[in-house]
Residue frames as qw, qx, qy, qz and C-alpha x, y, z in Angstrom:
[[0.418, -0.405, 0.803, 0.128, -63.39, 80.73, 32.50],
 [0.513, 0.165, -0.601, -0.591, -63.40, 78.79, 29.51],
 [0.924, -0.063, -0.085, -0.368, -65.22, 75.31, 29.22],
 [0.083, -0.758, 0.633, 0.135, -62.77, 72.98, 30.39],
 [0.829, 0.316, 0.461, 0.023, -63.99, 69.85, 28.47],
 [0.561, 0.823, -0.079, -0.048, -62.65, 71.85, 25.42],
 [0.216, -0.824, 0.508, 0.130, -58.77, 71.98, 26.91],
 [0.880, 0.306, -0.363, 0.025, -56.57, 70.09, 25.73],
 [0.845, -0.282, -0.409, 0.196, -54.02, 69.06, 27.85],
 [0.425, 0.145, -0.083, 0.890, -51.53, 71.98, 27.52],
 [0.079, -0.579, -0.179, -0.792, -54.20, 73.94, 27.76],
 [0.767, -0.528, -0.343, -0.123, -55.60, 72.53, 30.86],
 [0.767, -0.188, -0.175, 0.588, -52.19, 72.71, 32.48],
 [0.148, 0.250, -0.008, 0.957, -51.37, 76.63, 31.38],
 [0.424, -0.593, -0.231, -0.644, -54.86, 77.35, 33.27],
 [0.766, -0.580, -0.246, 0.128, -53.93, 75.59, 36.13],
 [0.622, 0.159, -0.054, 0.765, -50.62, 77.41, 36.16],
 [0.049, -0.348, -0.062, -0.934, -51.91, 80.74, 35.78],
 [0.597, -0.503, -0.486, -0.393, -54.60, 80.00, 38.34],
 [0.776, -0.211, -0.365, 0.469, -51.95, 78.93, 40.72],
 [0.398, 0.165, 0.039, 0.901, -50.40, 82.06, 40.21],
 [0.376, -0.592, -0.176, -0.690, -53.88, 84.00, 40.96],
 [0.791, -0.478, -0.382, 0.000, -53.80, 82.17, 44.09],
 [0.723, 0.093, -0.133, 0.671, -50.65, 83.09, 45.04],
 [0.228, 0.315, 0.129, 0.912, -51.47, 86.67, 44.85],
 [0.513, -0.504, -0.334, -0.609, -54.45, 86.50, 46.78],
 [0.852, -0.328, -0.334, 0.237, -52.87, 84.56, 49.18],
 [0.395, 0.003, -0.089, 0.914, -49.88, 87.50, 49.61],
 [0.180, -0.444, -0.258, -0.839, -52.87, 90.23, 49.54],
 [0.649, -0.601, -0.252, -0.392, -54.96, 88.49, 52.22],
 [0.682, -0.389, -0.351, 0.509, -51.72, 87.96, 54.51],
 [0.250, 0.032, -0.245, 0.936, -50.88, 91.84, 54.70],
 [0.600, -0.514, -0.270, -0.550, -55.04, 92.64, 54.81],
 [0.779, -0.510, -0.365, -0.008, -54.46, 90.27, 58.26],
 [0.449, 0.187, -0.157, 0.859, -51.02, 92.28, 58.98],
 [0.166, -0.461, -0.145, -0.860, -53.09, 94.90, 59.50],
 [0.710, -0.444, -0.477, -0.268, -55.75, 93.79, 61.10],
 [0.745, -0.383, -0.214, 0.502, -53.22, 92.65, 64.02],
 [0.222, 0.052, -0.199, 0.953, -51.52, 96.25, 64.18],
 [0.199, -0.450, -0.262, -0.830, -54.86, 97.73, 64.28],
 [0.774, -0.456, -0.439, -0.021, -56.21, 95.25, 66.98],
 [0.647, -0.091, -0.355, 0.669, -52.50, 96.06, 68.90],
 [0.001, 0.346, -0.095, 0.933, -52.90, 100.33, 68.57],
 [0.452, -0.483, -0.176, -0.729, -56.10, 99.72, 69.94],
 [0.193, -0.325, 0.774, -0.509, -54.77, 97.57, 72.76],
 [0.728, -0.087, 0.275, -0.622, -57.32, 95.14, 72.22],
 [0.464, -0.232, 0.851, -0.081, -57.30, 90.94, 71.46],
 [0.091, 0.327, 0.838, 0.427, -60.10, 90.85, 69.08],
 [0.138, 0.196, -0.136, -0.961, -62.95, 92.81, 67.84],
 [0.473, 0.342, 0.792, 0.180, -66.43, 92.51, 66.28],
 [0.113, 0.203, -0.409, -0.883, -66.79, 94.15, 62.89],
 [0.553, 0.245, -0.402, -0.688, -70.64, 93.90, 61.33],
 [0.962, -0.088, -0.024, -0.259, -71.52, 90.21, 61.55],
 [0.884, 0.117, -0.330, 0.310, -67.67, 88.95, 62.01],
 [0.652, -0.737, 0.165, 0.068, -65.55, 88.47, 64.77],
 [0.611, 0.650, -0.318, 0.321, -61.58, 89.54, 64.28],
 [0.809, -0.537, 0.138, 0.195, -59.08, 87.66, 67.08],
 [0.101, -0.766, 0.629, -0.090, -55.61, 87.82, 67.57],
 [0.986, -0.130, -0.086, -0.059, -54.64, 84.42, 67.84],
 [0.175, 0.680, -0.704, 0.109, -51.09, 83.55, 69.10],
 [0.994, -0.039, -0.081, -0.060, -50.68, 79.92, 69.04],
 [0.296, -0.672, 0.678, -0.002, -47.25, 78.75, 70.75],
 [0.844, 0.365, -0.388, 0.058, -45.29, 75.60, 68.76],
 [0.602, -0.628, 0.494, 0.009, -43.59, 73.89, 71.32],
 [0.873, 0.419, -0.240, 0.059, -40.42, 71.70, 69.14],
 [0.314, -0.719, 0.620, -0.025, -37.91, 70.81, 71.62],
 [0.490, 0.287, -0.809, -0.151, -35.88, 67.39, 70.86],
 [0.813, -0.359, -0.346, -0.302, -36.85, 64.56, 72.81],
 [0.543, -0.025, -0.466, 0.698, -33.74, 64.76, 75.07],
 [0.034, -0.416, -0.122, -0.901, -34.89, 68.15, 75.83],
 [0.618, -0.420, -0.285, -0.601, -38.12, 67.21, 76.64],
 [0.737, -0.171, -0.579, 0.302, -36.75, 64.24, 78.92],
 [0.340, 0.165, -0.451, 0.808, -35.01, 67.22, 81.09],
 [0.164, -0.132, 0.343, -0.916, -38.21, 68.97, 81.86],
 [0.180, 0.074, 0.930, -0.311, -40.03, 65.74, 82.39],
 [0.595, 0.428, 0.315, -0.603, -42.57, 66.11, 79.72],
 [0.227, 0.423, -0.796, -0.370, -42.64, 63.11, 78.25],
 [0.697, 0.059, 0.135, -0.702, -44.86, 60.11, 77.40],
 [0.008, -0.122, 0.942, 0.311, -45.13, 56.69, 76.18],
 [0.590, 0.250, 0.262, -0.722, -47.31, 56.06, 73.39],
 [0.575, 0.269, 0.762, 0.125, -49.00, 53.45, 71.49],
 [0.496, 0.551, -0.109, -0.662, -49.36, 54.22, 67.96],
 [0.784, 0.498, 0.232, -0.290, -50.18, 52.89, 64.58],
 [0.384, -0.188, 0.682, 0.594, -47.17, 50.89, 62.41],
 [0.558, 0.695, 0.090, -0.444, -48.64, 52.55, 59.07],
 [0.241, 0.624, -0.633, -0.389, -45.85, 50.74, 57.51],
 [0.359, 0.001, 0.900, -0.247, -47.10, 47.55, 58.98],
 [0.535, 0.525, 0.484, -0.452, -50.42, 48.65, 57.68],
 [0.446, 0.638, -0.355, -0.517, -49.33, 49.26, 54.24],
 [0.126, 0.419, -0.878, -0.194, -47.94, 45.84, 53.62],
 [0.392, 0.365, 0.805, -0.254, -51.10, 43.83, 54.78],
 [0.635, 0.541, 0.245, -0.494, -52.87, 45.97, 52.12],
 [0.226, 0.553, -0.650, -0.471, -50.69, 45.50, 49.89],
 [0.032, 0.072, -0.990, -0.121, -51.01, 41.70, 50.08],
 [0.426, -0.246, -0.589, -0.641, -55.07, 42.35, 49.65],
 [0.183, -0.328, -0.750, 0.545, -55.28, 42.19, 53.74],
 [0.105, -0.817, -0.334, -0.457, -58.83, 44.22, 54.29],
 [0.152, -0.210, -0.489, 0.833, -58.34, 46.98, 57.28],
 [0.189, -0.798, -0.570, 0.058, -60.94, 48.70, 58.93],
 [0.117, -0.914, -0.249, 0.299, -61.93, 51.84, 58.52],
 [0.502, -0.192, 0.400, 0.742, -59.57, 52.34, 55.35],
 [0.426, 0.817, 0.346, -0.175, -60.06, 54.93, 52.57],
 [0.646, 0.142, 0.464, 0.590, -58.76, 55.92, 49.62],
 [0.156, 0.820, 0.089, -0.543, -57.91, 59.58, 48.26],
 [0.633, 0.120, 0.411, 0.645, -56.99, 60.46, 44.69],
 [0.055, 0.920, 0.006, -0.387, -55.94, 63.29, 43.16],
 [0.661, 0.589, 0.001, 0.464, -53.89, 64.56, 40.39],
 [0.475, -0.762, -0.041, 0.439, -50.45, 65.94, 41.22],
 [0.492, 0.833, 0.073, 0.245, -48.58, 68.79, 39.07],
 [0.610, -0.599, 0.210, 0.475, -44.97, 69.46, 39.75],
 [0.101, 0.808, -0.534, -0.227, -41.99, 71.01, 38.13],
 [0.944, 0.246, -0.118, 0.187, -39.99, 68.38, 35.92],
 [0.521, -0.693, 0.303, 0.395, -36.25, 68.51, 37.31],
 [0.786, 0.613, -0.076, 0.001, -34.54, 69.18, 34.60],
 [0.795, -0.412, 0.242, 0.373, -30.85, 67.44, 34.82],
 [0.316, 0.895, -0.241, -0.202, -27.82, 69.68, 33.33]]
């Protein structure tokens, strides 16, 4: 990889691009590598496996997304206290301190919409 002090901006931006893009591909390579895996785990009737120092599971994780009517019918339902975060934003704004606040930053790279 080059030095990226040297980039200039375009340049800095076509490496993250193409990087993205390496990611991408690795990311599509290492979901049909885990494809596998799970048919191989299934032929062999088994849940999980250990291979050499690592341990290969099955995992099936259920997502329960009913509406909240739904939920009402089959009496699984709660009342909960939470956090107005919109509440909270406007105290900071006005230079209120909160506890136990922090602060992330990052750079974000999108697509420009381009209007026809």
């Amino acid at each position: 990889m080059e030095n990226l002090q040297t980039l200039n901006l375009d340049q800095l931006l076509e490496t993250y691009l193409n990087t993205l893009h390496e990611q991408e591909t690795i990311e599509a390579t290492v979901k049909v590598i885990r494809d596998e895996m799970a048919l191989r785990l299934d032929k062999e009737g088994k849940k999980g496996t250990v291979v050499g120092d690592y341990s290969i599971t099955k995992v099936i994780r259920t997502n329960f997304r009913p509406t909240i009517e739904q939920a009402r019918e089959l009496a699984a339902t709660v009342m909960v206290e939470s956090i107005d975060m919109q509440a909270l934003r406007r105290l900071h704004d006005q230079g209120v301190t909160i506890p136990n606040t922090t602060q992330t930053e990052f750079v974000l790279v999108k697509p420009v919409e381009k209007k026809e």
